[in-house]
Structure formats: structure tokens, C-alpha cells
C-alpha positions in Angstrom: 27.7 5.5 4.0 26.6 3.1 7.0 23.5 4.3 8.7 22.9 6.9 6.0 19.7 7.1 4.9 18.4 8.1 1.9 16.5 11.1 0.7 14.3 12.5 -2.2 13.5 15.1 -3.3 10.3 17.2 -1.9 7.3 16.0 -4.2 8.9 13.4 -5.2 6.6 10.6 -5.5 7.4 7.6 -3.3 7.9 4.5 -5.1 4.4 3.0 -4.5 2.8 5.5 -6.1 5.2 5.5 -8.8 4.6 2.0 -9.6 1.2 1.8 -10.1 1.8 4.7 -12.3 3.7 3.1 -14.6 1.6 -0.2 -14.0 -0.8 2.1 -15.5 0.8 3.5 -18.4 1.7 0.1 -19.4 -2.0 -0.9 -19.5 -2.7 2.1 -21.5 -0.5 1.7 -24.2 -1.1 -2.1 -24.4 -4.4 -1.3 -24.5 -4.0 1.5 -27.3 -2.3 -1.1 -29.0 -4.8 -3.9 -30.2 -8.4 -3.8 -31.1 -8.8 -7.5 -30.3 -11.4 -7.5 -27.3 -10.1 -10.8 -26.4 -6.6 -9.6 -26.1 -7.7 -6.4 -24.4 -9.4 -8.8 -21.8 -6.3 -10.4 -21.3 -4.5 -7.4 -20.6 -6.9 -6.2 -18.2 -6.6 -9.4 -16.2 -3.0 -9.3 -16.2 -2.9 -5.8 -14.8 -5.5 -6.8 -12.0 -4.0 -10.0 -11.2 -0.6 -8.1 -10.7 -2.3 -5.6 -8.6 -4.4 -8.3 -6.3 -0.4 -9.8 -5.7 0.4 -7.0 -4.6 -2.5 -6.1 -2.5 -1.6 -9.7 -1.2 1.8 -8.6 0.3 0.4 -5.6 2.2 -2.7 -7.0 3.4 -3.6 -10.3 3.1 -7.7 -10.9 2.3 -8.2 -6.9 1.6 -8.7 -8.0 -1.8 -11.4 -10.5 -1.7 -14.1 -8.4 -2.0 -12.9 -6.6 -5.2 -12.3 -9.5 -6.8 -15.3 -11.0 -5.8 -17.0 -8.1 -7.5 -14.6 -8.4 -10.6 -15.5 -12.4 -11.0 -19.0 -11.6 -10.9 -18.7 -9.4 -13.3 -16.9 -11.9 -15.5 -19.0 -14.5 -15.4 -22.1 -12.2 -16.5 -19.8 -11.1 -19.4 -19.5 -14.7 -20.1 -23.1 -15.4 -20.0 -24.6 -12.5 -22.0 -21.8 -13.9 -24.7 -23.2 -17.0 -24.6 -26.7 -16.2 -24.6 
């Protein structure tokens, strides 16, 4: 119907939430899946460059900081392999 909005369900979660969810479970069982580290890396930085995208289109620059951290934190992984 025109101008009929729509409804859900009480406790329903709202799609958001529901997304990251199954963003989550995804991770998880990829994750469960291979014992590679290297692979497992590039899981994880698929699952947090999704999430920085969307960070993106709700608030542009929220996610600096985080990532920031996260690069950081890279890099010093990279080094102690090195080393």
C-alpha cells in the first residue's frame, strides 16, 4: 500500500544490528575454517575493511582513530616477524 509503512515485530532486531551479526558469523566460520595465519589475516582485514566502509557512510572520519590503532598494530606485527 502507498504510505504504508512497515512494521516488525517487537524484539526484532533492526537490520543494523542484524548485519553485523551475520558479518560476524561469517568471520567465525571462515575463521574456524583454515589454520593458515596468513589466510586468517586476510580474513580479519576483509571483515574490518568492510566495517570501516561502512563506518564511512554513517560518519565520515569516525573511523580514523581505530584504524590508526589497527595499522599500528600491523606494522609492529610486521616487524617482530621480521626481526
Amino acid at each position: 500500500m502507498a504510505g504504508h509503512r512497515r512494521t516488525r515485530k517487537p524484539g526484532t532486531p533492526t537490520a543494523r544490528r542484524r548485519h553485523h551479526e551475520n558479518s560476524r558469523a561469517l568471520l567465525a566460520e571462515k575463521l574456524a575454517a583454515t589454520s593458515d595465519p596468513v589466510q586468517r589475516l586476510a580474513h580479519g582485514f576483509d571483515y574490518a575493511r568492510a566495517a570501516a566502509a561502512r563506518a564511512r557512510r554513517r560518519d565520515p572520519g569516525a573511523d580514523v582513530t581505530v584504524l590508526e590503532a589497527a595499522l599500528r598494530a600491523l606494522v609492529g606485527a610486521g616487524d617482530q616477524l621480521i626481526r
